[in-house]
C-alpha positions in Angstrom: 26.3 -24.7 -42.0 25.2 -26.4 -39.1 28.2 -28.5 -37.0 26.8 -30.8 -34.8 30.2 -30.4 -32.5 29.7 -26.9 -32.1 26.5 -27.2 -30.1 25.6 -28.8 -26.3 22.4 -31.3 -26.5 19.8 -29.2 -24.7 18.9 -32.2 -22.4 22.3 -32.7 -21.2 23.1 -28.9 -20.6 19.9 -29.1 -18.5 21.0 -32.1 -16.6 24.3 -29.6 -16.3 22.4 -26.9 -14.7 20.9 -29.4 -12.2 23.9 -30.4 -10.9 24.5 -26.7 -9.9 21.9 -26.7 -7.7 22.9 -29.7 -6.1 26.3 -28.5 -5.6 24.8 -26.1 -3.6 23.3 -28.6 -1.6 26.9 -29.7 -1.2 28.1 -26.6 -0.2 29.8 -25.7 3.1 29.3 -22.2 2.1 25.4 -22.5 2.4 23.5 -22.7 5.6 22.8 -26.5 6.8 18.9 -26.2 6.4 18.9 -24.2 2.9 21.4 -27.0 1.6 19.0 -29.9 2.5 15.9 -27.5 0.7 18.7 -27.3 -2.4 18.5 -31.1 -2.6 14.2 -30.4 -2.5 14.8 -27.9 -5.0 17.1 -30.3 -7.2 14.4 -33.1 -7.0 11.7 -31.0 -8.3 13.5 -29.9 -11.1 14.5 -33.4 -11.9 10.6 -33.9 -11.8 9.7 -31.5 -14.5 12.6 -32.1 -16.5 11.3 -35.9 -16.6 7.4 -34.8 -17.0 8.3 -32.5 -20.1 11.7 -33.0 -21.4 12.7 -36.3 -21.1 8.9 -37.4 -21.9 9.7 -35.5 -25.1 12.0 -37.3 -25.7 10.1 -40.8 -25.2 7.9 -40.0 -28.2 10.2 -39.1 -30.6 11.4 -42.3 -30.2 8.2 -43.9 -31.0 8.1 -41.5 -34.4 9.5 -44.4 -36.6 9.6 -43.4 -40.7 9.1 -39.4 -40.2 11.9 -36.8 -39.5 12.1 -34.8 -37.0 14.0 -31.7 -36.6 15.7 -33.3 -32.9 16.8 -36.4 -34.5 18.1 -34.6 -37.9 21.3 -33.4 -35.5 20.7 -36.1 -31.7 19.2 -39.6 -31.8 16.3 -39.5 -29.0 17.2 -42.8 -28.3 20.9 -42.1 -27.5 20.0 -38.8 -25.3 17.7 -40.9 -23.5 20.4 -43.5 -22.5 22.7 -40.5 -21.6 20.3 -39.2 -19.5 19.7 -42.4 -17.5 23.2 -42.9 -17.1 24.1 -39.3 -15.6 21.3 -39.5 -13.5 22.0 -42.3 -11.9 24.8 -41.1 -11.1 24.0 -37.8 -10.0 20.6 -39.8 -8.1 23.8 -41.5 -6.0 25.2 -38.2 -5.3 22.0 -36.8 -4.1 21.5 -39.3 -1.7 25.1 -38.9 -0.4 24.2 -35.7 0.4 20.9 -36.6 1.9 22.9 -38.9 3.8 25.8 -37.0 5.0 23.5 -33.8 6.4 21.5 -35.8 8.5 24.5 -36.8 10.3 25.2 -33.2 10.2 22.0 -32.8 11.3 23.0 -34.6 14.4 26.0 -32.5 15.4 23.1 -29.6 15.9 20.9 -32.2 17.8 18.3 -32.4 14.9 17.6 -35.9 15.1 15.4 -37.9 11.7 13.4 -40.3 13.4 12.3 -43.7 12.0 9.1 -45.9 12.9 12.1 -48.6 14.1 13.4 -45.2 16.4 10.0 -44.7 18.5 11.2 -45.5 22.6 10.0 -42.4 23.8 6.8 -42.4 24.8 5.9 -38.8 24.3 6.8 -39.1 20.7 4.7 -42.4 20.6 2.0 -40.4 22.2 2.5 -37.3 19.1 2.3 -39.8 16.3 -0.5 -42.0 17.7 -2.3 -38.9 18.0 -1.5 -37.3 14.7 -2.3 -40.9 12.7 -5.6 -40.8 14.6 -6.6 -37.3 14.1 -4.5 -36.1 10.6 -3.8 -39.3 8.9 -6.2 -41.9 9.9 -9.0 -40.3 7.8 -6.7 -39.5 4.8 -5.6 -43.6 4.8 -7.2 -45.8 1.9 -5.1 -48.9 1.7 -5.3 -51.1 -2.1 -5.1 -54.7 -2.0 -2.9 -55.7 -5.3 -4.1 -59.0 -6.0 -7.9 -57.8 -5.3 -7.8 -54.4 -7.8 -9.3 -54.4 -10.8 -7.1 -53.7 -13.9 -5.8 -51.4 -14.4 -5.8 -48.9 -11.7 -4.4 -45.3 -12.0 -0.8 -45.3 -10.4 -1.2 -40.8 -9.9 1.8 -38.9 -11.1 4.4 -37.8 -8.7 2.6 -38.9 -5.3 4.4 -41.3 -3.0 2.9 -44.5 -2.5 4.2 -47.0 -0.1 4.0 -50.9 -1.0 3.2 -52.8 1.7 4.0 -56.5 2.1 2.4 -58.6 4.7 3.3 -61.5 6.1 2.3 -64.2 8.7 2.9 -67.8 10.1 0.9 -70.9 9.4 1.0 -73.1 12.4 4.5 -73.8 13.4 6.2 -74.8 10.2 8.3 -71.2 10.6 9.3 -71.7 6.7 5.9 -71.5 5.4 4.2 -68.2 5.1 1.6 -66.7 3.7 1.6 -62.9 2.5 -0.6 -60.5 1.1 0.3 -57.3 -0.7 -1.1 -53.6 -0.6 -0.2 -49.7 -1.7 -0.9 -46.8 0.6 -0.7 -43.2 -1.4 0.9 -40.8 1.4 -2.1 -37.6 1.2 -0.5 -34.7 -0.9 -2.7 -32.6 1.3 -0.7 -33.5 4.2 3.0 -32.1 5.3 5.7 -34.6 4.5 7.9 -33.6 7.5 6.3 -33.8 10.6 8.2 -32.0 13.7 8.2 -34.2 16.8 8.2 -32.8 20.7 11.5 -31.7 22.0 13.4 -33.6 24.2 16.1 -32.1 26.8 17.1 -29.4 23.7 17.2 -31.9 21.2 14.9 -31.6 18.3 13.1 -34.4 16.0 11.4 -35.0 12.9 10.6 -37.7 11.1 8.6 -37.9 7.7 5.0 -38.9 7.1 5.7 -42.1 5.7 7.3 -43.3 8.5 4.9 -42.4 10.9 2.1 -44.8 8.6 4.9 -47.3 8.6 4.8 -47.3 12.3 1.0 -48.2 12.4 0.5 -50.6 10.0 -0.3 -53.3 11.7 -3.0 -50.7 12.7 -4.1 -50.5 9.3 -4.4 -54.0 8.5 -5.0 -55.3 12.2 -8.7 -57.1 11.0 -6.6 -59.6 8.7 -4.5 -60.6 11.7 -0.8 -60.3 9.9 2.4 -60.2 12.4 4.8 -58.7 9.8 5.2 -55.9 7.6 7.6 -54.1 5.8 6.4 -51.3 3.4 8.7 -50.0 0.5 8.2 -46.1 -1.5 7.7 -46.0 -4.7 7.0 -42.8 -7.0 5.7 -42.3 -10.7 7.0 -39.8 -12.9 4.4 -39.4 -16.1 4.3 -37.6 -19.4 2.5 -33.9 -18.4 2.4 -32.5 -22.4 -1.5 -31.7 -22.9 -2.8 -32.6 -26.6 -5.1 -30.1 -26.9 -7.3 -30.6 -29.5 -8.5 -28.4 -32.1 -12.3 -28.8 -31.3 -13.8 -25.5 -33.0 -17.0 -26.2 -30.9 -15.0 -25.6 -27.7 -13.9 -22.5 -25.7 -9.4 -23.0 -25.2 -10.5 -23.2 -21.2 -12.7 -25.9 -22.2 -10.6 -28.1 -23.4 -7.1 -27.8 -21.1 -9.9 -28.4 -18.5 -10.7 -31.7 -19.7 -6.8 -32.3 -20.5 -5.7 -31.5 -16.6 -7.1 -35.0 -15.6 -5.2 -36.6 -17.9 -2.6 -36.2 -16.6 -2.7 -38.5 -13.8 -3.0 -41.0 -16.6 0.1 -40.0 -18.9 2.4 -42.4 -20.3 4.6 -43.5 -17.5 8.3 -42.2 -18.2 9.7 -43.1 -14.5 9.5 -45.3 -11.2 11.7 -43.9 -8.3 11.7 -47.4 -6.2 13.1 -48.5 -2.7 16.4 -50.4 -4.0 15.3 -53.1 -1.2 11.8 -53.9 -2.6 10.7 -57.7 -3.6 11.3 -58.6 -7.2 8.0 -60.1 -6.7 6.2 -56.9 -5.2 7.6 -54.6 -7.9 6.4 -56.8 -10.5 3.3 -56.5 -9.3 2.6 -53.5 -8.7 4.0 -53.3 -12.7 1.2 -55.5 -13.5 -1.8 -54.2 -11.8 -1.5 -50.7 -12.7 -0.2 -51.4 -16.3 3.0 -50.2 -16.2 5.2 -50.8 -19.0 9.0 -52.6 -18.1 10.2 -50.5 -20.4 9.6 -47.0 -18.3 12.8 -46.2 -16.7 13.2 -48.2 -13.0 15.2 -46.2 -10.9 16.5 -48.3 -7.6 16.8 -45.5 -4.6 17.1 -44.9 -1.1 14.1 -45.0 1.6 12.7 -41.5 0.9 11.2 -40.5 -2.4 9.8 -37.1 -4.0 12.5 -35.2 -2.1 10.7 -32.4 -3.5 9.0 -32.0 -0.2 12.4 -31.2 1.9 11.9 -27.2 0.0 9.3 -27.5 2.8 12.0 -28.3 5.0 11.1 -26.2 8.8 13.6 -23.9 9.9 13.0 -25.5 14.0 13.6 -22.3 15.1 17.1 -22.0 14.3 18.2 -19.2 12.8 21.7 -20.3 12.5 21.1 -23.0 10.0 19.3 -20.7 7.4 19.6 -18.2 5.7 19.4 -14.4 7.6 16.0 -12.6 6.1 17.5 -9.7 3.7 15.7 -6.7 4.9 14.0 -5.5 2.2 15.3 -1.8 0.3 12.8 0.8 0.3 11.8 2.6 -2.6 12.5 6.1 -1.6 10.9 8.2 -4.0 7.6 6.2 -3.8 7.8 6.2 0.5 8.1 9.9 -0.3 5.6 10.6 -2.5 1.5 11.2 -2.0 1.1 9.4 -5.5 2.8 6.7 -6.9 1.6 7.4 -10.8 2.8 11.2 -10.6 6.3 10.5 -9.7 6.4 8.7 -13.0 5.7 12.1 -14.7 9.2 13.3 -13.5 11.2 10.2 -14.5 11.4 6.1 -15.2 11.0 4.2 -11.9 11.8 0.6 -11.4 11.4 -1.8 -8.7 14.5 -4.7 -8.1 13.0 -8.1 -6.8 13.8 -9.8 -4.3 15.7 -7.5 -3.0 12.6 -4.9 -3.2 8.8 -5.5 -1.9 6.4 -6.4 -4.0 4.1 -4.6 -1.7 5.7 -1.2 -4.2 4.0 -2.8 -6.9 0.3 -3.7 -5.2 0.2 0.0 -4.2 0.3 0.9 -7.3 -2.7 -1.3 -8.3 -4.6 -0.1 -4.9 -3.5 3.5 -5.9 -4.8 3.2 -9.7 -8.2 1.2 -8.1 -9.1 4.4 -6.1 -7.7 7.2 -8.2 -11.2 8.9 -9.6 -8.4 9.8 -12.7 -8.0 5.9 -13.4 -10.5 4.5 -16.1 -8.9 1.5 -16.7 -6.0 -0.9 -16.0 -5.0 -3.7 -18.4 -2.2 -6.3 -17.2 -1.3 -10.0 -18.6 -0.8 -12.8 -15.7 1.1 -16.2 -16.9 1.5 -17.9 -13.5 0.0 -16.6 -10.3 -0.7 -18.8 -6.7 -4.0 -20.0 -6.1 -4.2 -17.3 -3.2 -3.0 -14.1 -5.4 -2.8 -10.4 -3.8 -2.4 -8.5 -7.7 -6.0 -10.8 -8.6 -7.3 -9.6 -5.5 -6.1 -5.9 -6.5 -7.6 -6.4 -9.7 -11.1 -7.5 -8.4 -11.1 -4.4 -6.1 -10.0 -1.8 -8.8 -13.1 -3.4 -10.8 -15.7 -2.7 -7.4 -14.2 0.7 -7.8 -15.7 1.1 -11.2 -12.7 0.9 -13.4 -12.6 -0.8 -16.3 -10.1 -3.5 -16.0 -9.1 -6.4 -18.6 -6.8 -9.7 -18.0 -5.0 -11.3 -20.4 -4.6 -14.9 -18.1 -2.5 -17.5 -20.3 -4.0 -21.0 -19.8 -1.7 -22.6 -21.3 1.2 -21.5 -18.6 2.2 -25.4 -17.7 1.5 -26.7 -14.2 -0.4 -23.5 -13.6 -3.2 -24.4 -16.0 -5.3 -25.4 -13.1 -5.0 -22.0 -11.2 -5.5 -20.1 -14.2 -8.8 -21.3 -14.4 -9.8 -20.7 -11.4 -9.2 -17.4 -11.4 -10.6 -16.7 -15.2 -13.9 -17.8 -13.6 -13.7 -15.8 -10.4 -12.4 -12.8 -12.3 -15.5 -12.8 -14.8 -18.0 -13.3 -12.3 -16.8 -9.8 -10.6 -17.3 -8.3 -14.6 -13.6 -8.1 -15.4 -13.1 -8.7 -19.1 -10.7 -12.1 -19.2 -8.9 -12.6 -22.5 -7.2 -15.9 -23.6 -4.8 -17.0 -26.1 -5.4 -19.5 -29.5 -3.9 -23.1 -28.8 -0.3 -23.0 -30.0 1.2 -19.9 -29.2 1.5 -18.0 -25.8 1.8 -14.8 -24.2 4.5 -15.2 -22.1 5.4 -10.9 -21.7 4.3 -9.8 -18.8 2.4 -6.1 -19.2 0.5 -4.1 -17.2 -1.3 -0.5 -18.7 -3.2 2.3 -16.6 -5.4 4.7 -18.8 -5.7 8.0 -17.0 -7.4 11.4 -17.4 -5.4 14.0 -17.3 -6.4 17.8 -18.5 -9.0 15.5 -20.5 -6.4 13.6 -22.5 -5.7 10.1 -21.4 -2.3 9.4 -20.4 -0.7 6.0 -20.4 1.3 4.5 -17.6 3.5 1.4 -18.5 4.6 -1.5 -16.7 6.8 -4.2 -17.7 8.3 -6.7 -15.6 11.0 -9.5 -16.8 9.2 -11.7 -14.2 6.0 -13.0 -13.0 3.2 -10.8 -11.4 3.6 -13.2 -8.3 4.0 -12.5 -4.6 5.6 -15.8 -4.3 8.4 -15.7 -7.2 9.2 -12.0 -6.3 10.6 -13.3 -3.1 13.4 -15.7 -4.7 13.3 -14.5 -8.4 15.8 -11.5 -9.6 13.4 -9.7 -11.7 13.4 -6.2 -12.5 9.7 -4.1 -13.4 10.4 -0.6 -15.3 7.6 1.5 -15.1 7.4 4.5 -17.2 5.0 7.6 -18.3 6.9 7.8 -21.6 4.4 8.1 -24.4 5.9 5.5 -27.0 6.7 2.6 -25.1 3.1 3.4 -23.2 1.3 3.3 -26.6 3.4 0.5 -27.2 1.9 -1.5 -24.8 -1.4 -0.2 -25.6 -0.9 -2.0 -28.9 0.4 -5.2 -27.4 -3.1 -5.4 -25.6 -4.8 -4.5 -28.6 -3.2 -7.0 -30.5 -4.6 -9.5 -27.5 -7.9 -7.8 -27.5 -8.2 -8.1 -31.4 -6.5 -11.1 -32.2 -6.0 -10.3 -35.8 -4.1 -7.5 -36.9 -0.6 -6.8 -36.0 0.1 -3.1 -35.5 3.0 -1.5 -35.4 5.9 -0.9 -32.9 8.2 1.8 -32.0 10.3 1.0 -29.2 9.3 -2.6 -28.4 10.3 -5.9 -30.3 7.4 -8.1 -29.6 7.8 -11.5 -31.0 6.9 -13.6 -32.7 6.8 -11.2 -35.5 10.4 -9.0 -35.0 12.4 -10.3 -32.4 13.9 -13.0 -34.7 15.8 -10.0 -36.8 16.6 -8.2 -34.0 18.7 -10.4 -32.2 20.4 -10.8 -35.4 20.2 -7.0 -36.1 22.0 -6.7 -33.3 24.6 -9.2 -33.9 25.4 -7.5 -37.4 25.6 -4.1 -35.7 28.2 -6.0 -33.7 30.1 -7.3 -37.0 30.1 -4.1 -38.3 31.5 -2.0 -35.4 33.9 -4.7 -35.3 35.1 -4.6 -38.7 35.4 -0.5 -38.4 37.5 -0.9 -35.8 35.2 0.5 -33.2 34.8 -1.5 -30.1 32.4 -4.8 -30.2 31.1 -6.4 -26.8 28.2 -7.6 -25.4 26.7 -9.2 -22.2 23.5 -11.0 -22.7 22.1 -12.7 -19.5 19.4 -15.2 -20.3 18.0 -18.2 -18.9 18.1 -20.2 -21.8 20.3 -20.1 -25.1 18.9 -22.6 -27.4 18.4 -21.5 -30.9 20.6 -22.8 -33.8 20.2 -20.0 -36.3 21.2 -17.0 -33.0 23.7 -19.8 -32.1 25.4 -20.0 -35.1 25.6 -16.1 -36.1 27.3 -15.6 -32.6 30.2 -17.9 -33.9 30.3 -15.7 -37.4 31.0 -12.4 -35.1 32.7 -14.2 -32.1 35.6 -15.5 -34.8 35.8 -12.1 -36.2 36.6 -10.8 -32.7 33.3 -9.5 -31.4 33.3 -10.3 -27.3 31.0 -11.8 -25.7 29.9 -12.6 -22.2 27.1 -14.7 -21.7 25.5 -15.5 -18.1 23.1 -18.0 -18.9 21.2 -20.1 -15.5 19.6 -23.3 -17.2 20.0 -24.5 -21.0 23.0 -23.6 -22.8 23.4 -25.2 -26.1 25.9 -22.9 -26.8 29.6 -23.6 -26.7 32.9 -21.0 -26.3 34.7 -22.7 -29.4 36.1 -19.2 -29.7 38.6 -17.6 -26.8 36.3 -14.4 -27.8 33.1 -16.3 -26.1 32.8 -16.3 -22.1 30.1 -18.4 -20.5 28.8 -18.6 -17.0 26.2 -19.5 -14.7 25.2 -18.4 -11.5 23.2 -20.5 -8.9 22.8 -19.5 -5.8 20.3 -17.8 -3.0 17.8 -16.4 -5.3 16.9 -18.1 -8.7 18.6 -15.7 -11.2 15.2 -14.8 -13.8 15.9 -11.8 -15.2 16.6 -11.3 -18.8 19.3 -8.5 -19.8 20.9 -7.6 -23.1 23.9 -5.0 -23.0 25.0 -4.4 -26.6 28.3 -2.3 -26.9 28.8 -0.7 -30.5 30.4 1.6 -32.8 31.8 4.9 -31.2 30.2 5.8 -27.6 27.3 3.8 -29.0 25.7 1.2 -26.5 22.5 -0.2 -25.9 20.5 -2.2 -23.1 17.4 -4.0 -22.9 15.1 -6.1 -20.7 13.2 -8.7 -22.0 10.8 -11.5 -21.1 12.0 -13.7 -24.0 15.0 -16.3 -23.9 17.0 -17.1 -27.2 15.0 -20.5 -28.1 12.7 -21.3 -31.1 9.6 -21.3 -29.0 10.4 -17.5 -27.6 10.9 -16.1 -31.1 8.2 -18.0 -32.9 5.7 -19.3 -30.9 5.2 -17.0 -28.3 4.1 -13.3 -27.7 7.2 -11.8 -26.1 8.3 -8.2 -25.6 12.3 -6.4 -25.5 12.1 -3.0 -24.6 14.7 -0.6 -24.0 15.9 1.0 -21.1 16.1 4.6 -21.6 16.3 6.4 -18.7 20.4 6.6 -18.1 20.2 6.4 -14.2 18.1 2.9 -14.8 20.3 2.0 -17.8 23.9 2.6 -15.5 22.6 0.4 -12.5 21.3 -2.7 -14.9 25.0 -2.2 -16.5 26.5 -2.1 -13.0 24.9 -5.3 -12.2 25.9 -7.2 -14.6 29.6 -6.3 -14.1 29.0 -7.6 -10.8 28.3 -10.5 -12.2 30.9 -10.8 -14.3 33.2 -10.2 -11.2 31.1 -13.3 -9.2 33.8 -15.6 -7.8 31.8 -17.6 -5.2 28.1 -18.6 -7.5 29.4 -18.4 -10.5 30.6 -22.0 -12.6 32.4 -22.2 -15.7 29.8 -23.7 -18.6 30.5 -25.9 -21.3 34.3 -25.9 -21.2 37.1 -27.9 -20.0 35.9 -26.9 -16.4 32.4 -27.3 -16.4 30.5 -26.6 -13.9 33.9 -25.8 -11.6 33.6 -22.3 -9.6 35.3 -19.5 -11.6 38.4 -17.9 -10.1 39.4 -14.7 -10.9 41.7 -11.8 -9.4 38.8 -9.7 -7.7 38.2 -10.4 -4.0 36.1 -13.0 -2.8 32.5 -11.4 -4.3 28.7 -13.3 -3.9 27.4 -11.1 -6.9 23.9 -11.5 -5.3 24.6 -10.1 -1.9 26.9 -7.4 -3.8 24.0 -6.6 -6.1 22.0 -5.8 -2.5 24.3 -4.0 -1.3 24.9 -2.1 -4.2 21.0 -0.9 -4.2 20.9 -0.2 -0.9 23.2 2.4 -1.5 21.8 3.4 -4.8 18.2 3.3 -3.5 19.2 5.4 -0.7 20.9 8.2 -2.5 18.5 8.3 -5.4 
């Protein structure tokens, strides 16, 4: 029976895992440049968690008369109002931070300029030229009182409110004003670095520098004074895609992606110093409704942009480049594809190149053996090295299909890009139905061999991205073995088909068995337990969010079954029993991977990867795969890291206990479980 006590509202265990990252913002520990891109990474989570969650949240609340499963155990309407008041809170904390590393900042003479700051003349002479040449055609101011209702206020762009002012004849107290907005160019940097002065370094953000030149702007309506305030729209990002039979998926998210700019509003970051009067306004003109949530901040907004933030050339005040582990038996070897006939290979981002996995794709795209190569892609960068890959394996002749999810959030726009590019170079694109996605991420390669076709497996916990594999753990296991292969080969005949589900061997693919898996699992762990035989497990996910999982972990957790969980984001679960251990770790890289260690009955144990986190929309709605690891060598090192983790005193915070969030002391010597993972494959890497 479900007890509301025993579970953490997902909202607020999110709002949890932000304030991770910004502790690390607050960290001594971190380098001073990578703390102040923590606080860029912090805002732009707080973005999308506004945009999706807590615009989730906003309808429910208008879903008067009709149940929903939410409110049945939280009242929207109560989250929301904890929300806004840990926010606020944690908004005054942020800018503390901000606040406190400039002056920091200072001590390494890196010096924030304003437009009020500008008496050297060779940094006059920089921004004059870079408003005249970069910003001066990118400048189109609005005049409030002269728009027509009701304008579109775009989502998450800064805009700067402007209010002029100047005297009527010599009565000093009577003055007469005019108001306008001036959208800062996304397309431009936000931090702008500044000549150096005798060793000193300066920077100062864009909005400044169009602060500085307003009267420039504006000079042809002859005002004397101005003072300009930032203001920043968060807006609802879901897409209602309709079911319109007479339309293709890509059709219609294509028509949806404008909407956005246009979603209901859900929050305004404003200066805390602008007008009554000027807010109102700007309210008014662009139809914003008082009751979206009015956040008073400091000077700066869509902090976002300090991720961006430049190193300046100091290599003190950032992190030291990890030089990346080779892959010995692939650097040794003439072909990548035949050293998978001898055993299991696997690749360990970040602390790997990804380069190991594009030679594969050159390899396969030359190989006169190769006849096809099959992968699925759920977010990839507008400039993407496997697509490229892809598009050259296809000018080689090989048959090559790509299962591209459009409905990957945020990423819908790229996606379609590259559906069109990909099909005018003849490669077979594939997409899902609206309403469930494929979320594994797969790749195949069909070769002949001695006239039978041999299968060649891929499958990563992570994205098929240059990008992510550079700050996301992830782990790809590529393997020759002929079950999981024709596995796979049924996962992308599923895809291909779209109607009939074959069946599995080795891999869970949900949404059709990972449901009873999990909790096949959990009863093989009941049982051990109740014959006496050891009963542990260590389950690192992302997200831990479904009731049912939730609540059969309590059933063998009371009974004595051990568990460690080291979960980065959501965590709905909570350790009501001394048998339950729950941790997250923040820190360098973004911890992505997905691992499941189940220790059972006698000299009986089990591990898995997985692209799927414990949530309703992972085991229901989505196509997901957990596959074994079955090569022992591959098995022991996934096992080793994860004690690692478990040994983490320096990123690792306590989670929904008495301590939340604190960093978890234990008896081992000070250990950064990411730099001990590194060093732990360096070594393993260089003996295997």
């Amino acid at each position: 029976m479900y007890n509301k006590n025993h579970f953490v509202n997902r909202e607020l265990s999110w709002l949890d895992f932000n304030e991770r990252v910004l502790q690390e913002a607050e960290s001594l520990d971190n380098p001073l440049i990578e703390r102040i891109r923590f606080l860029g990474i912090y805002s732009n989570n707080l973005d999308e968690f506004y945009r999706v969650r807590y615009a989730t949240l906003t309808r429910l609340v208008k879903v008067k008369g009709k149940k929903n499963k939410y409110s049945k155990y939280f009242k929207p309407q109560e989250i929301i109002e904890k929300i806004n008041i840990r926010v606020k809170k944690l908004q005054e904390r942020q800018d503390n931070i901000f606040e406190n590393i400039i002056k920091e900042l200072e001590n390494h003479h890196i010096y924030l300029l304003r437009e009020t700051d500008m008496t050297e003349q060779i940094h006059i002479d920089f921004i004059t030229n870079y408003f005249n040449e970069i910003l001066r055609p990118n400048i189109y101011p609005i005049m409030l009182h002269s728009l027509r209702p009701y304008g579109v206020f775009k989502d998450s762009s800064v805009y700067l409110a402007v209010h002029m002012q100047y005297l009527l004849g010599t009565n000093k107290n009577k003055k007469k004003e005019n108001f306008a907005l001036i959208e800062i160019p996304d397309s431009i940097e936000r931090i702008i670095v500044l000549p150096e002065i005798n060793g000193s370094k300066y920077i100062m953000f864009v909005d400044d520098i169009v602060r500085y030149f307003l009267s420039k702007i504006f000079k042809f309506l002859h005002y004397d004074h101005f003072t300009a305030y930032a203001l920043k729209m968060t807006r609802d990002a879901e897409l209602n895609i309709d079911n319109d039979i007479s339309k293709s998926l890509m059709e219609l998210i294509a028509e949806k992606i404008d909407e956005r700019e246009r979603g209901i509003p859900v929050r305004m970051v404003v200066d805390e110093c602008i007008p009554d009067k000027l807010l109102s306004l700007v309210l008014k003109k662009f139809n914003i409704d008082k009751k979206a949530t009015i956040v008073k901040g400091q000077r700066y907004h869509n902090m976002r942009d300090l991720m961006e933030f430049p190193d300046l050339g100091l290599e003190n005040l950032v992190y030291q480049p990890l030089e990346m582990i080779p892959h010995k038996t692939f650097s040794q070897s003439k072909s990548l594809l035949e050293t998978l006939k001898k055993r299991d290979q696997f690749i360990s981002f970040p602390y790997q190149s990804f380069y190991n996995l594009l030679d594969i794709l050159r390899e396969a795209s030359i190989d006169p053996k190769v006849k096809s190569i099959k992968i699925t892609i759920y977010r990839t960068g507008r400039n993407s090295s496997v697509m490229n890959a892809l598009i050259n394996a296809a000018r080689n002749g090989k048959k090559v299909t790509v299962f591209l999810e459009l409905q990957a959030r945020f990423d819908e726009e790229n996606n379609i890009y590259w559906s069109n590019l990909l099909q005018k170079e003849g490669i077979k694109v594939i997409h899902s139905d609206p309403g469930i996605k494929v979320h594994c991420k797969l790749l195949l390669i069909k070769r002949l061999e001695n006239e039978k076709l041999i299968y060649y497996a891929g499958l990563n916990t992570g994205n098929f991205n240059l990008y992510t594999s550079k700050v996301y753990t992830d782990f790809i296991i590529l393997t020759r073995d002929s079950v999981i292969a024709e596995d796979v080969n049924n996962i992308f005949e599923l895809l291909e088909l779209n109607f009939k589900i074959p069946d599995f061997n080795k891999i869970i693919v949900s949404p059709f068995y990972m449901r009873d898996f999990v909790h096949h699992q959990l009863d093989n762990l009941i049982n051990s337990c109740n014959n006496g035989y050891p009963a542990n497990a260590i389950i690192k996910l992302n997200h831990i969010v479904d009731e049912e999982i939730i609540e059969h972990i309590y059933m063998a957790a009371k009974i004595g079954v051990k568990f460690n969980f080291i979960i980065r984001t959501t965590c709905c679960l909570k350790p009501i029993y001394p048998t339950i251990k729950i941790r997250s770790i923040v820190g360098r890289f973004l911890e992505h991977a997905r691992i499941l260690y189940f220790d059972f009955a006698k000299n009986k144990d089990e591990l898995y990867l997985s692209s799927a986190d414990w949530m309703p929309r992972n085991m229901d709605h989505r196509i997901e795969v957990t596959y074994p690891i079955l090569d022992k060598n591959i098995k022991q090192v996934l096992i080793d890291i994860l004690q690692l983790q478990l040994k983490d005193n320096v990123k690792a915070r306590h989670v929904n206990n008495e301590f939340n969030n604190q960093i978890i002391t234990n008896d081992y010597q000070t250990l950064n479980s990411q730099m001990a993972i590194y060093e732990y494959l360096k070594q393993y890497f260089f003996n295997s």
